[in-house]
N, C-alpha and C positions, 0 to 999 in steps of 0.2 A: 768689438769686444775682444779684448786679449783671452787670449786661450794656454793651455800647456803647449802645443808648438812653438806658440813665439816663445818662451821662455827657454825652450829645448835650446831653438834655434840660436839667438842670443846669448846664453847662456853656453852654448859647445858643449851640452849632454845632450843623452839620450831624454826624452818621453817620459820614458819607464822610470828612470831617476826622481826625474821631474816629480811624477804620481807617488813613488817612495816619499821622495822629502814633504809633501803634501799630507797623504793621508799617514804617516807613520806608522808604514806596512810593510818594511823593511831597513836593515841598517845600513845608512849612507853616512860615510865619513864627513866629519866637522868641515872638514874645509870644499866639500860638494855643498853640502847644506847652506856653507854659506855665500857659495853662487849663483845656487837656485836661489836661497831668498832674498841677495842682494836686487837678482834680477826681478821677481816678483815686485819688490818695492819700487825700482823704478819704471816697472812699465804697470804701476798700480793697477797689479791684478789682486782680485778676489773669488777667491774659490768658491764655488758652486757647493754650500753647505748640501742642501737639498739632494743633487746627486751624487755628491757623497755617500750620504746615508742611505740610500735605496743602493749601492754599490752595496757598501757595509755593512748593511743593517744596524748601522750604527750612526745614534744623534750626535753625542758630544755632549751631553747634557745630561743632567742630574735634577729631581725635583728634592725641594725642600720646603716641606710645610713642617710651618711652627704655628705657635695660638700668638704669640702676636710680636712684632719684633720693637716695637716701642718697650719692652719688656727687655734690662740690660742682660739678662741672661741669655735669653735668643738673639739679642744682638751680637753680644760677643761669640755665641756660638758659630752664628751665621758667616760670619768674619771670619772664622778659623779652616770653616767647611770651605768656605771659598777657597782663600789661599789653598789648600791642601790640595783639591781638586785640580784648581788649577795648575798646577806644577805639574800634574798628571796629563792636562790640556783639555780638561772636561770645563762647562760652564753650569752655572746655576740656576734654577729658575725658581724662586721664592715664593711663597706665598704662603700670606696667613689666614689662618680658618678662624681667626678673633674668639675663640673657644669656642665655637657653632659646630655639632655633630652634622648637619644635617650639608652646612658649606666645607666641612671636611670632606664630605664624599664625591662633591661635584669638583671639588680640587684635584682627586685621586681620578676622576674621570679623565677630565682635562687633561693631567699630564700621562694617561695611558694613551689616549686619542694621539698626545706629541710624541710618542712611544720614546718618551725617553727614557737614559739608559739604566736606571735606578731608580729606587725614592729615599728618603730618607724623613721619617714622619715622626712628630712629638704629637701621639694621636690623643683626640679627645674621647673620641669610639672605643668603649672598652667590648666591643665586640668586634672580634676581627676579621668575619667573614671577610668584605669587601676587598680587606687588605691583602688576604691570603689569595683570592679569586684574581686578585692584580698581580701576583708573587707567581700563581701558576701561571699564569697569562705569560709567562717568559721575563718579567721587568721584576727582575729583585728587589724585595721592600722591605727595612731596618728601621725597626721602632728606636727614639732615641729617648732615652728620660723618663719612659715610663714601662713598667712589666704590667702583661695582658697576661695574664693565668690561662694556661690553656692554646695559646697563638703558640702556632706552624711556622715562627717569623723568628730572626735573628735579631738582635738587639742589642744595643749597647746602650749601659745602667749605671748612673752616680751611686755611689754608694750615700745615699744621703741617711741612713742612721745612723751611721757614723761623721757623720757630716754635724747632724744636728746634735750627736752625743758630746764632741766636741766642746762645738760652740758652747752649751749649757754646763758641760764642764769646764769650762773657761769662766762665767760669768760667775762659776761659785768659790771658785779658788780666787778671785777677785773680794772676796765675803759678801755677796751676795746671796740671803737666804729664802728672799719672796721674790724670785722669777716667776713671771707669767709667758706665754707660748699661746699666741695670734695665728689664728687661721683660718679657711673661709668651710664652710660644711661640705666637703668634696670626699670622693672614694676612691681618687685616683694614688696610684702606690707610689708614687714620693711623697704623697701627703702624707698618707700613714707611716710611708716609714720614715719620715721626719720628726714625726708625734711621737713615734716609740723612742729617737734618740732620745727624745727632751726627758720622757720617763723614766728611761735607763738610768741615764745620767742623774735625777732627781734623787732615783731610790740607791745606787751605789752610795749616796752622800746623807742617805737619809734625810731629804726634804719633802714637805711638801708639796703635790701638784698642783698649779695653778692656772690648768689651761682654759683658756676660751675658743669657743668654736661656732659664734653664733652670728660671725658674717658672711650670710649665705647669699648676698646679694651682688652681682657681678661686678668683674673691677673693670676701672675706665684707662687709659691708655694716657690720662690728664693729670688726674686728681688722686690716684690712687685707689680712692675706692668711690663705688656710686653710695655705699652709706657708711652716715658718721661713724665715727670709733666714740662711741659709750667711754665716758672718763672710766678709770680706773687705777688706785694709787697703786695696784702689782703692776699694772704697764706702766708707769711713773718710774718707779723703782728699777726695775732692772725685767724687761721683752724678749723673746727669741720668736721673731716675723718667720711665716713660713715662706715666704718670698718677696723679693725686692720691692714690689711695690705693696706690702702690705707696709712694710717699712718704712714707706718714704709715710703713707696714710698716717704712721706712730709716730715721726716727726714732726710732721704738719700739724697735730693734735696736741704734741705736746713740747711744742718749741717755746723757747722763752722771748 
């Protein structure tokens, strides 16, 4: 098994170098770097993650649960979190809680158990103990995409009232005057505050509301939704879906 010596050795540094350009725990010039790793590559070495991190206390890794990545919003998030990360030299470990409170927790276990070195969570638990109890635990945890009233935790927030005030002032300056706004019976605060843009924006224009809120039954990763969308000539006319796949559901329903 090649070790840091042979690279020393081969390579004409020190050891100490070697462990610098490795664990990046010190600044070694570009063109060391690029003898240590020239020489790593050809006597394909790989570094001993594991003790690494009992050196460092450090994984290299990040969790990230989301409610499902077949969902193009968590996709493309998932995809940005990575690159970002990685540039930094951290890696990902994904996984979806499929909106399950109950496999959100054992997710949040699991990656404590990996003691990896963050989380980063679009929680369904709108109670935050567990989160906050993994937060003192030493492992920073960042709610993304949704506000918990009351959570001990940092968070970064779409501003989706204005997101959806937007969009429904868009469809009305288009002269659209019977929009309707699709959504499934949830309490989680992008819903709601997607609902108030659609109002805002109604009552600046003086229209009437036309919301529906009576798909309370889970969505599938397939179809859109697991129940029909009930006709209705305001979602014929002119919709604002409170997310992507309630969206595709209005198409599928009302494609020509």
């Amino acid at each position: 098994m090649v070790t840091i010596k042979d690279i020393s050795k081969l390579a004409g540094v020190s050891i100490a170098t070697v462990s610098h350009v490795i664990n990046k725990t010190r600044y070694v010039s570009p063109a060391l770097i690029k003898i240590v790793t020239d020489t790593m590559e050809k006597l394909d070495y790989q570094p001993n993650l594991l003790a690494g991190s009992l050196r460092t206390k450090k994984t290299g890794s990040i969790g990230l649960i989301i409610s499902d990545t077949s969902n193009l919003f968590f996709a493309f998030m998932q995809t940005y979190i990575e690159d970002i990360f990685a540039s930094y030299g951290y890696n990902i470990i994904v996984a979806n809680s499929h909106y399950d409170l109950d496999k959100e927790i054992e997710i949040l276990k699991m990656l404590r158990s990996k003691r990896v070195d963050g989380i980063l969570i679009v929680p369904e638990n709108t109670d935050p103990t567990y989160m906050e109890n993994v937060n003192k635990s030493g492992i920073p945890v960042v709610i993304i995409e949704r506000e918990i009233p009351g959570a001990n935790l940092d968070s970064v927030l779409i501003d989706n009232r204005n997101g959806s005030f937007n969009a429904t002032e868009y469809l009305v300056k288009l002269g659209h005057k019977n929009i309707g706004y699709l959504d499934r019976k949830v309490d989680k605060s992008h819903s709601i505050e997607r609902k108030k843009g659609y109002f805002l924006a109604l009552e600046k224009y003086n229209i009437e509301a036309k919301a529906f809120d009576w798909l309370d039954a889970p969505i599938t990763r397939i179809t859109g939704l697991d129940c029909p969308i009930p006709y209705s000539p305001v979602l014929e006319n002119a919709v604002i879906p409170s997310e992507e796949r309630i969206e595709r559901g209005i198409l599928e329903k009302y494609k020509k």
